[in-house]
C-alpha positions in Angstrom: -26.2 31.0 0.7 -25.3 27.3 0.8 -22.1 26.1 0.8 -21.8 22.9 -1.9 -18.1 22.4 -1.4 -18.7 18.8 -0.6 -20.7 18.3 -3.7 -17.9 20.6 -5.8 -15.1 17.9 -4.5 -16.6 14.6 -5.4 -17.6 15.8 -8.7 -14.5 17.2 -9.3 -12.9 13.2 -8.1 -15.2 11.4 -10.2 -14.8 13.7 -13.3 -10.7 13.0 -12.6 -11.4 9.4 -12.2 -13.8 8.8 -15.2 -12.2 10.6 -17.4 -8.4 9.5 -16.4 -9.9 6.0 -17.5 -11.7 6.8 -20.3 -8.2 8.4 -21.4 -5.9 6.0 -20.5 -7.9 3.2 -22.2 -7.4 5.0 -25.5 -3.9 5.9 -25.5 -3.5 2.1 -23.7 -1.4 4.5 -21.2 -1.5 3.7 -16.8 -4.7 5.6 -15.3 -2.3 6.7 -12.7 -0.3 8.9 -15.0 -3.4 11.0 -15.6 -4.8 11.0 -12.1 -1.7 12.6 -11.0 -1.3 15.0 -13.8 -4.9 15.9 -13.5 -4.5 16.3 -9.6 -1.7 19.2 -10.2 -3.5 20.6 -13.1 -6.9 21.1 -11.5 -5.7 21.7 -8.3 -2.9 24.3 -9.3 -5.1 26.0 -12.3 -8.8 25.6 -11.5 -9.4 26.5 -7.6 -13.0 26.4 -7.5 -13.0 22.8 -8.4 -11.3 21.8 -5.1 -13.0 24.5 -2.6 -12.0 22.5 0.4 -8.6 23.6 2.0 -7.5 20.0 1.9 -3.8 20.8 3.8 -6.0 22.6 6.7 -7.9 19.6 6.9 -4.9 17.0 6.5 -5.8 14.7 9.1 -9.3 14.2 8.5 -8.5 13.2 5.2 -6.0 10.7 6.1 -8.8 9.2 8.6 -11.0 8.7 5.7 -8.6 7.8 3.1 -6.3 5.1 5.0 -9.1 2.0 4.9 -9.7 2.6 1.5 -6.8 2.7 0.2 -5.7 -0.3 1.8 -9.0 -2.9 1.5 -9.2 -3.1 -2.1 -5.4 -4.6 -1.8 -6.6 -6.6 0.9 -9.6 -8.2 -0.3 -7.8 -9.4 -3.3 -5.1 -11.7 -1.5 -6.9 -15.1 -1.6 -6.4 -17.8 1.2 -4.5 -20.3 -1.2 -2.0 -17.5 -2.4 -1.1 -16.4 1.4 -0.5 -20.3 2.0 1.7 -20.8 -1.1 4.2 -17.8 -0.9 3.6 -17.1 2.9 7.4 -17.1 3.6 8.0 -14.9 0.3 5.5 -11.9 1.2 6.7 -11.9 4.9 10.5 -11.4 3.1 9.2 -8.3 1.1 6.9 -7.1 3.1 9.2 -7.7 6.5 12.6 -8.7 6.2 13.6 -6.7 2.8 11.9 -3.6 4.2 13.9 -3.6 7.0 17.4 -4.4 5.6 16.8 -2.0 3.1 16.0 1.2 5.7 19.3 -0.3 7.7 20.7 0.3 4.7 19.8 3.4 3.9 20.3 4.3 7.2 23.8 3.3 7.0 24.2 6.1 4.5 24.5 8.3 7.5 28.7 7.1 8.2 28.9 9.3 4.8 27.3 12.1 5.4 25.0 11.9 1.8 22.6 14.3 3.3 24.3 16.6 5.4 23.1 17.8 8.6 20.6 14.7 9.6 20.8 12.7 12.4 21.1 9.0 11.8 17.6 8.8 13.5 16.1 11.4 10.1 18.0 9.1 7.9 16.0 6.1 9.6 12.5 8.2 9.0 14.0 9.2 5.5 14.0 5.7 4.1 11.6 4.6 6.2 8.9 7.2 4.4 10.5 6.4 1.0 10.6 2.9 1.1 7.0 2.6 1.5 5.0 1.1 -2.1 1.7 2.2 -3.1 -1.3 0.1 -3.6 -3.5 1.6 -6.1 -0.4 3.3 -8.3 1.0 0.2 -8.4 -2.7 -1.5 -9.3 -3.2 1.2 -11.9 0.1 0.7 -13.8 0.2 -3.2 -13.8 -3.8 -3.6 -14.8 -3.1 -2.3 -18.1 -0.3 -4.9 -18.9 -0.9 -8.6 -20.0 1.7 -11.8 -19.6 2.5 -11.1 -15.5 1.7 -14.2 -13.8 -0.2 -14.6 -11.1 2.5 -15.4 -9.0 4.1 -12.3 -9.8 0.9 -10.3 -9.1 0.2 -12.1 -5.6 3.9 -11.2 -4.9 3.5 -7.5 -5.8 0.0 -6.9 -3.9 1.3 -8.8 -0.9 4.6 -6.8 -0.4 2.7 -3.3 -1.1 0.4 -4.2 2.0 2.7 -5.1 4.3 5.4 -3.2 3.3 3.9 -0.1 4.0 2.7 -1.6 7.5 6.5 -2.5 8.2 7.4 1.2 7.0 4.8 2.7 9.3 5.8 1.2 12.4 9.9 1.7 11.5 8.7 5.4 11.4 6.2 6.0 13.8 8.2 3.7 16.8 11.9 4.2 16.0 12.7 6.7 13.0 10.4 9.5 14.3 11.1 9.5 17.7 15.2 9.2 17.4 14.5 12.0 15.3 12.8 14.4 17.5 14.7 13.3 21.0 18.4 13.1 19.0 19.0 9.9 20.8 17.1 6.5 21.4 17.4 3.7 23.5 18.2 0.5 20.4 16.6 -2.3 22.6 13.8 -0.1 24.1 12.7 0.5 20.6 13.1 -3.1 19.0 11.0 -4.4 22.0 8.5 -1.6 21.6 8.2 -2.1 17.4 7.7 -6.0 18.6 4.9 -5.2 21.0 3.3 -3.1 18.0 3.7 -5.8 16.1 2.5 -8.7 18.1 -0.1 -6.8 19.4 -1.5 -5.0 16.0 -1.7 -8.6 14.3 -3.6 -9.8 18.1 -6.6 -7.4 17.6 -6.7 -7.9 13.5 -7.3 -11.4 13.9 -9.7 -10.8 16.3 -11.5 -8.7 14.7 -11.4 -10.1 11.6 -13.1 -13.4 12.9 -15.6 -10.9 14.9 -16.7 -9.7 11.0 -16.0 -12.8 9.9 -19.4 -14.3 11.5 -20.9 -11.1 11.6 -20.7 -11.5 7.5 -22.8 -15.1 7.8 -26.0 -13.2 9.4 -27.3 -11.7 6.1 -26.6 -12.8 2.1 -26.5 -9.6 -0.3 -23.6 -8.3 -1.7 -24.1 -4.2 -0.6 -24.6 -5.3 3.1 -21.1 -7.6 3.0 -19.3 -4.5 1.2 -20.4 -2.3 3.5 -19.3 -4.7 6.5 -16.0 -4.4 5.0 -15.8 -1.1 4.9 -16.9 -1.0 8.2 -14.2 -3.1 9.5 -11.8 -0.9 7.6 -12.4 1.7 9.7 -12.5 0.0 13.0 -9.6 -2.1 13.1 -8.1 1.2 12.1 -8.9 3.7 14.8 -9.4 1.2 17.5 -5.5 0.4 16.9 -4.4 3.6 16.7 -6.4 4.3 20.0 -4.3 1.8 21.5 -1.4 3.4 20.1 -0.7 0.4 18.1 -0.4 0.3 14.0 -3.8 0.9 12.4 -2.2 0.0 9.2 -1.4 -3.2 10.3 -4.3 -4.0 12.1 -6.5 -3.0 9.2 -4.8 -5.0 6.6 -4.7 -8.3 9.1 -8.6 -7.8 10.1 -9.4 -7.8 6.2 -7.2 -10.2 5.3 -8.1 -12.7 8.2 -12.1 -12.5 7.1 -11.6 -12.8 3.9 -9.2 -16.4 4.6 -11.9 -17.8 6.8 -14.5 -17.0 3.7 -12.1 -18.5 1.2 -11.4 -21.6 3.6 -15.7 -22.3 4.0 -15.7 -21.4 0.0 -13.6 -23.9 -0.6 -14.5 -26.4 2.4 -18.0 -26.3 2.1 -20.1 -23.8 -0.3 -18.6 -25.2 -3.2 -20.5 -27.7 -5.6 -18.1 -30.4 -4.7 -19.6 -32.8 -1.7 -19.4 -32.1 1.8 -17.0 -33.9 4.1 -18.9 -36.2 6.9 -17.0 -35.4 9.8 -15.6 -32.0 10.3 -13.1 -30.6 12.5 -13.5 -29.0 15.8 -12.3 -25.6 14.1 -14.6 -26.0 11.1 -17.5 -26.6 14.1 -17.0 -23.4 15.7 -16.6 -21.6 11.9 -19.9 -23.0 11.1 -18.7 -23.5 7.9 -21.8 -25.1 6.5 -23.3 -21.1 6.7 -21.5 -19.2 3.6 -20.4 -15.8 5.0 -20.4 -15.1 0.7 -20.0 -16.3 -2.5 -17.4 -15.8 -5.2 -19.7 -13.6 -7.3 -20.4 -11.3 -4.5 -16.7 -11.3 -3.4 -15.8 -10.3 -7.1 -18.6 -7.5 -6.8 -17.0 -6.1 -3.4 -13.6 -6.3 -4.8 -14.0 -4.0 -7.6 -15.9 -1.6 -5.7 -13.6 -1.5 -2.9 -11.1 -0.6 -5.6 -12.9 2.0 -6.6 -13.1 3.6 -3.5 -9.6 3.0 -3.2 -9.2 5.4 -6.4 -11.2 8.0 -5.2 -9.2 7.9 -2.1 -6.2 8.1 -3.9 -7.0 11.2 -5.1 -7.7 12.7 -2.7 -3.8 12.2 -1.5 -2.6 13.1 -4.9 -4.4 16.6 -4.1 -2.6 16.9 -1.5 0.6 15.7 -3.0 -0.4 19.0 -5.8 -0.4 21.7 -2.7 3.0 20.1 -1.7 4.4 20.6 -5.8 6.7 23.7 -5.5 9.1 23.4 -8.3 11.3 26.0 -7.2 12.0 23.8 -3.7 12.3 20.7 -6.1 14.7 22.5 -8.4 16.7 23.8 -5.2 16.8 20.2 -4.0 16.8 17.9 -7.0 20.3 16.6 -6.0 19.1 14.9 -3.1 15.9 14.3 -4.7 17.8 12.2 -7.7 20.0 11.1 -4.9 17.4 9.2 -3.2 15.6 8.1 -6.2 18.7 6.7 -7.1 19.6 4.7 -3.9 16.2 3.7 -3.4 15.7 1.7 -6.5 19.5 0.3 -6.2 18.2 -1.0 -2.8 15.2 -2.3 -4.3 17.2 -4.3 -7.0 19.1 -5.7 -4.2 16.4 -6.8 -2.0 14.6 -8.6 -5.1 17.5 -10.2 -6.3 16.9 -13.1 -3.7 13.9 -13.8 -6.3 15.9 -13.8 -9.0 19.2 -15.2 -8.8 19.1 -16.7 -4.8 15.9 -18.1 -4.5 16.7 -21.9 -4.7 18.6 -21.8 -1.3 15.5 -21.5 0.5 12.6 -23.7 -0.5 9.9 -21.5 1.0 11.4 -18.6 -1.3 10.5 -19.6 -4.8 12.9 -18.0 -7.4 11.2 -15.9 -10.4 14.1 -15.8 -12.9 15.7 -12.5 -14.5 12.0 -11.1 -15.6 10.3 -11.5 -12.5 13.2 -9.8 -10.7 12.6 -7.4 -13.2 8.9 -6.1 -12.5 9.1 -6.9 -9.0 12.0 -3.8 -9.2 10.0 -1.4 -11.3 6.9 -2.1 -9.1 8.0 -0.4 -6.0 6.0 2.8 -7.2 5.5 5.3 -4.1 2.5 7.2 -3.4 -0.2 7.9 -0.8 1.1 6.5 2.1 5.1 8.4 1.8 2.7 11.8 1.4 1.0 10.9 4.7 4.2 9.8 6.5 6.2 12.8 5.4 3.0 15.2 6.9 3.4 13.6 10.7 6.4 15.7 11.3 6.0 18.5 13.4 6.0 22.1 11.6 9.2 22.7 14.2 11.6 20.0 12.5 14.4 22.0 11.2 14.6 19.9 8.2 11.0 19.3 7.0 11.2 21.2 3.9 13.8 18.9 2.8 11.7 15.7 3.6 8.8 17.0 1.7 10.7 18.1 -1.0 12.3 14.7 -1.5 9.4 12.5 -0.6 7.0 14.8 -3.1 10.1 14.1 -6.2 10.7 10.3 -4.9 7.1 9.7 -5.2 6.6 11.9 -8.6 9.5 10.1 -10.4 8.8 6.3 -9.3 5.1 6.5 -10.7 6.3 8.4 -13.7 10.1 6.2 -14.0 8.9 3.0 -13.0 5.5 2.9 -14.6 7.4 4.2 -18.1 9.7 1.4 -17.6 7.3 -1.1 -16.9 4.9 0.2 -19.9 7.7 0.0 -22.2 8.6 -3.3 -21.9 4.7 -4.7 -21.8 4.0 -2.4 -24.8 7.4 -3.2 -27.4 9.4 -6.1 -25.5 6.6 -8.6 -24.0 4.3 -10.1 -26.7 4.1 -13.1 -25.7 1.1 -15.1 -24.0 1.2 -15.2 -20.1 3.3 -17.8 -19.2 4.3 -19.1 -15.2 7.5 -17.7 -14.3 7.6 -20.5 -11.1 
């Protein structure tokens, strides 16, 4: 008798996904909504459509599901964007992360959840601090009138956000936790070296894949190299016990800046310059690695992928649903939801109302402050984060069971919110907010 588990599962994705779209396009409603409703549902009510034990097989999952769910963000960050609000993304993605888990961590003097360490309240925030790619994709596709701006913004804090939240977790949060105590400047120096050393090997590989790109012209080979690199920036960096995250993010967004820089430079309709620089020389620039068209094509199937990935979490995130443990905890689970998005509000306010005393850090006015609140949804990554910590951690339950209700009510809260005011408040054309 064969076992067609494998076939049982994708079906059972791609039905979720297909008709999750289909649906949401009617009632004019986030796709994510329904993906993670459908996930519980199915998963909870209809066994034989998910025959794989998908907690059993946790890790493997993550392996496959990490580079997709991060290269579809990736790929869409163009060259000229990451010049113009550089200095703005690193502040999200960097600086605002990290104040804000201080923070949080800071909530430790008052005891708010008693009986953690100040190192648990470091992984605590640290795992619920992170943003989601595709839930935060999924809810703001649907609305018209964010500027671009905005959008680059929003896609470039939820990549390296979650890269800064991974390596305050894995490198200082998670081991304070464990060992009780941890040496401060030990631990600074060592998130540095992960750091340095993460964004070292992304570059490198990403101009490795970079050329590789300009030996062949067809747009399923180029996806497929993308993919490729995905996946090895990814485990070779977490072979060197550095961030894979990180790495992976940098390797696709490096190759993809080179591309946009010979796009632009040379591969354009407009004439080429006479003399080039010594970096263009070694580039070979003059040899397109890809065109727009086939970059547009390998964008929207890399975010496909990155859907069916997602799902594959949110099926996880199903097993974890216990709603007696979330009733038994929903004070700390409103709790954190609660100090979270004040946090957020905070660290976005340097947007809104501060932005002007820093030149590199354009300000985006009350309404830009607004949805860059609302779009700090949680998702995938918190559900992998809040699965690293040993079975033997006395408080696990109570991580899981307020990672699993942060995560359920920021898609369902902040994507209301943000539907809301795009559906009855915004009516107006798109219009810049810088």
């Amino acid at each position: 008798m064969h076992n067609f588990a494998p076939e049982i599962m994708i079906m059972t994705i791609l039905s979720l996904v297909v008709f999750s779209d289909a649906l949401a396009s009617r009632l004019k409603i986030p796709s994510v909504f329904l993906l993670l409703a459908g996930s519980y549902i199915i998963y909870t009510y209809f066994k034989d459509a998910v025959p794989i034990d998908l907690p059993q097989h946790f890790d493997t999952i993550i392996l496959f599901c990490i580079p997709l769910i991060f290269m579809g963000d990736a790929l869409h960050l163009h060259f000229s964007d990451i010049k113009k609000h550089g200095w703005s993304i690193f502040y999200l993605a960097v600086v605002a992360v990290a104040l804000s888990i201080t923070v949080g961590a800071s909530l430790h003097h008052f005891d708010v959840f008693s009986g953690l360490t100040l190192g648990a309240y470091v992984s605590l925030f640290a795992i619920n601090m992170a943003t989601d790619a595709v839930s935060v994709q999924s809810v703001l596709s649907r609305f018209k009138g964010i500027d671009h701006d905005i959008k680059v913004l929003i896609e470039g804090e939820s990549l390296g956000n979650d890269a800064t939240a991974v390596i305050a977790f894995f490198f200082i949060g998670l081991p304070w936790m464990i060992s009780g105590e941890i040496d401060a400047g030990h631990a600074a120096l060592d998130a540095l070296r992960v750091f340095v050393v993460s964004l070292g090997i992304g570059l490198v590989l990403g101009y490795a894949f970079y050329m590789l790109m300009k030996l062949f012209s067809d747009k399923r080979g180029e996806l497929f190299t993308f993919i490729i690199e995905g996946y090895a920036a990814y485990v070779l960096a977490e072979e060197m016990h550095v961030s894979g995250i990180l790495t992976l993010i940098t390797a696709i967004i490096a190759t993809k800046a080179w591309i946009d820089m010979d796009i632009e430079a040379s591969c354009s309709l407009q004439e080429r310059p006479k003399k080039r620089s010594f970096l263009r020389k070694i580039r070979f620039e003059s040899v397109c690695a890809t065109t727009n068209e086939r970059l547009e094509y390998i964008y929207e199937m890399a975010k496909e992928f990155g859907y069916i990935a997602a799902v594959m979490i949110f099926f996880v995130l199903a097993e974890m649903v216990n709603f007696d443990k979330l009733w038994n905890y929903r004070f700390e689970i409103l709790l954190m939801f609660g100090i979270t998005t004040l946090i957020r509000a905070f660290s976005m306010a340097k947007f809104a109302f501060f932005g002007k005393t820093i030149d590199s850090i354009k300000p985006v006015g009350f309404e830009g402050w607004f949805i860059l609140t609302f779009s700090g949804m949680k998702g995938a990554l918190s559900i992998i984060l809040v699965h690293m910590i040993p079975e033997t951690y006395e408080h696990k339950e109570l991580f899981e069971a307020v990672t699993t209700g942060v995560v359920i009510l920021s898609i369902f809260v902040y994507g209301t919110i943000l539907w809301s005011y795009f559906t009855f408040f915004k009516k107006e054309e798109e219009k810049k907010l810088f």
